[in-house]
C-alpha positions in Angstrom: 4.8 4.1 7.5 5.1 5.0 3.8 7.6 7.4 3.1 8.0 9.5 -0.5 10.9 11.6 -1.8 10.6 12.7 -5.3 14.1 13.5 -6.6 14.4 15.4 -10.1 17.7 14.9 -12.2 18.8 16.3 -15.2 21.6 14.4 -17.7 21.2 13.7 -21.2 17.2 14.3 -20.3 14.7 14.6 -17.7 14.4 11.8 -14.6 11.9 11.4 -12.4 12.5 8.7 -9.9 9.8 8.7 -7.2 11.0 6.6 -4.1 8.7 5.2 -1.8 8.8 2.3 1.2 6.0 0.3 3.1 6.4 -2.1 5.4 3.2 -3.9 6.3 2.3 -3.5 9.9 -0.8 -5.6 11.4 -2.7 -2.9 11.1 -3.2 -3.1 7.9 -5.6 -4.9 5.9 -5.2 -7.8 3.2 -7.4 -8.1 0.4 -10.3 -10.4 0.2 -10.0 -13.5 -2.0 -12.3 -12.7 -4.0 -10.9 -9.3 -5.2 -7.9 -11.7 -6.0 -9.8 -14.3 -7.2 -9.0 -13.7 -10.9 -5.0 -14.4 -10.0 -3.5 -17.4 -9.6 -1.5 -17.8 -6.5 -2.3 -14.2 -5.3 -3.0 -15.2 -2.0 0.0 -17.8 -2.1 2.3 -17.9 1.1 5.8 -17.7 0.5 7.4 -21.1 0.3 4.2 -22.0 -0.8 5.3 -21.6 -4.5 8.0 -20.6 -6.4 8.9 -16.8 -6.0 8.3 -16.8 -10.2 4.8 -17.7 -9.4 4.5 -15.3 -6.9 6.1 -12.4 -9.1 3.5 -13.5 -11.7 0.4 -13.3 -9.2 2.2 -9.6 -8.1 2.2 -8.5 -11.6 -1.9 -9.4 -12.4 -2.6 -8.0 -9.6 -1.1 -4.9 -10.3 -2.2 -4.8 -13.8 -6.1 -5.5 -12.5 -5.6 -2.3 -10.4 -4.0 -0.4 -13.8 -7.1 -2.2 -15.9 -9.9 -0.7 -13.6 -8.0 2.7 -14.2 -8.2 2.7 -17.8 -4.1 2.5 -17.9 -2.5 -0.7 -20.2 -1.0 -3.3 -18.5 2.8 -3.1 -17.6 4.8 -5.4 -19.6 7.7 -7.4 -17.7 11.5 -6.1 -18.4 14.2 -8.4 -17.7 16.9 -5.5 -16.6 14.1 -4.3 -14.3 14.2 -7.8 -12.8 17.3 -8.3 -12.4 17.9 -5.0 -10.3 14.9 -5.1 -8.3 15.4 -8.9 -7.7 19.6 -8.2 -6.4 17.9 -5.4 -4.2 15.2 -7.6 -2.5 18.6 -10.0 -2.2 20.7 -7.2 -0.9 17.8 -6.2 1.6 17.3 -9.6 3.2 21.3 -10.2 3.8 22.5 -7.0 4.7 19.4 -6.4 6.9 18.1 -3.3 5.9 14.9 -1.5 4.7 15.1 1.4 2.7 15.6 2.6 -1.2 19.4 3.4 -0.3 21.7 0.6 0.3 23.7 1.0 3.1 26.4 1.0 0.2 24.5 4.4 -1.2 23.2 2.7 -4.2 19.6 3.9 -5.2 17.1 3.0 -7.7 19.1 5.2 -10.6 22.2 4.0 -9.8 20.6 0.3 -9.7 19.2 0.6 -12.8 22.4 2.3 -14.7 24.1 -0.8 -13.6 21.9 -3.0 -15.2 21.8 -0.6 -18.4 18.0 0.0 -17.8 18.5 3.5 -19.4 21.3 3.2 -21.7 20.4 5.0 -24.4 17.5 6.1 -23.9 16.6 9.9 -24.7 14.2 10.1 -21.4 12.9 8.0 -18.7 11.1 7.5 -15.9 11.6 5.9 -13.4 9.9 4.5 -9.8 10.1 1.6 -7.1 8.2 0.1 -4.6 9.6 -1.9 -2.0 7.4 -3.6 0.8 8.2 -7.0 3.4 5.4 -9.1 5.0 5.6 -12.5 7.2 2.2 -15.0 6.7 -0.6 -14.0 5.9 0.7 -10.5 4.8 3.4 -11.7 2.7 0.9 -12.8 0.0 1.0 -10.8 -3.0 -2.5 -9.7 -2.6 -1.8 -8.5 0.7 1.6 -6.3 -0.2 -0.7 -5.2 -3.6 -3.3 -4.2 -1.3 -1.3 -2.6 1.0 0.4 -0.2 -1.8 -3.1 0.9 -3.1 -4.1 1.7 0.9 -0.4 4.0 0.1 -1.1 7.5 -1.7 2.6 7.0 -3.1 2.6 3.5 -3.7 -0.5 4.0 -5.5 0.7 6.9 -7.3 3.2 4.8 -9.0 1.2 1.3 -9.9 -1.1 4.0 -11.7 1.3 5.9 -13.7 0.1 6.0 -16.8 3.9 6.8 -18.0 5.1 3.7 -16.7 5.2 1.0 -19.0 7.5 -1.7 -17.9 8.0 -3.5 -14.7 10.5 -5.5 -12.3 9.5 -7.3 -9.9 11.6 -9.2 -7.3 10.5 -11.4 -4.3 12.9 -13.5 -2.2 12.2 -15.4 0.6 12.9 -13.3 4.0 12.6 -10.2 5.5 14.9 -7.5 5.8 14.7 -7.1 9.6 14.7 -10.1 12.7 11.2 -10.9 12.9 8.7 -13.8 14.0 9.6 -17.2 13.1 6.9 -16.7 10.6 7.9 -17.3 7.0 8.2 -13.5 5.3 9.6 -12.0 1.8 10.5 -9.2 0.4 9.4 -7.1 -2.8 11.2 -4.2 -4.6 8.9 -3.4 -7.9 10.9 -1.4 -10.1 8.7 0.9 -12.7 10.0 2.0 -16.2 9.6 4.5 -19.1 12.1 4.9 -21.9 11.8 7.0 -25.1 
């Protein structure tokens, strides 16, 4: 079940960090190959390819959703790599599912760390996070299951949103089937 918390913060200038979670249950459906058909790899197994290959099929996919919206694509950040990529990391070994670390770290805190919005007069800021073993582990299958998500949704097709994250590691954050799984944190950016 998704869950959303929208947090406001005020420093130097006005942060909006919406949080939200899936974790993809059978009952959910996968996208058809054909909807994917114009990414490579987007209906790629983990282990299949290299997690670059299946952040890169994650990120046309997104951007097809954002194109049929009207919205421009979001353009890859490296900081927003490298803290979404530690977090799918720190989810798979410490065993947990959920924006805050067992630590207490969160997406702002993650993202300070990395000197995402250092400065920066304003930003925005938003993450999604999803696991999936076989079939649903594909990144058409955790794209499709975001846009099935009102929140998740909400933040692919922010139209403030500019710049992404994505990180995918093998594993999932919980003891599941001996099927082969992997996690994904997409971390969302705005700075002015």
């Amino acid at each position: 079940m998704p869950s959303t918390l929208r947090a406001n913060m005020t420093m130097r200038a006005r942060t909006t960090s919406l949080i939200i979670a899936t974790a993809l249950a059978a009952g959910l459906s996968t996208t058809s190959s054909a909807a994917a058909a114009g990414c490579e790899n987007a209906d790629a197994a983990p282990g299949t390819v290299s997690a670059q290959a299946l952040s890169g099929a994650t990120l046309c996919l997104l951007n097809e959703e954002r194109a049929d919206a009207g919205l421009r694509p979001l353009k890859e950040h490296r900081k927003l790599e490298k803290a979404a990529t530690g977090f799918s990391k720190e989810m798979v070994n410490k065993r947990f599912f959920d924006h805050v670390s067992p630590s207490g770290s969160t997406l702002s805190s993650r993202l300070k760390k990395v000197r995402y919005t250092k400065g920066a007069r304003a930003w925005s800021l938003g993450e999604n996070i999803a696991w999936g073993t076989g079939a649903k582990a594909t990144p058409a299958s955790i794209v499709q299951a975001w846009m099935e998500s009102p929140g998740h949704k909400r933040n692919i097709l922010d139209g403030k949103f500019t710049e992404i994250g994505i990180g995918i590691v093998s594993g999932a954050p919980v003891a599941t089937a001996s099927s082969v799984g992997a996690t994904y944190t997409t971390d969302f950016g705005y700075r002015a």
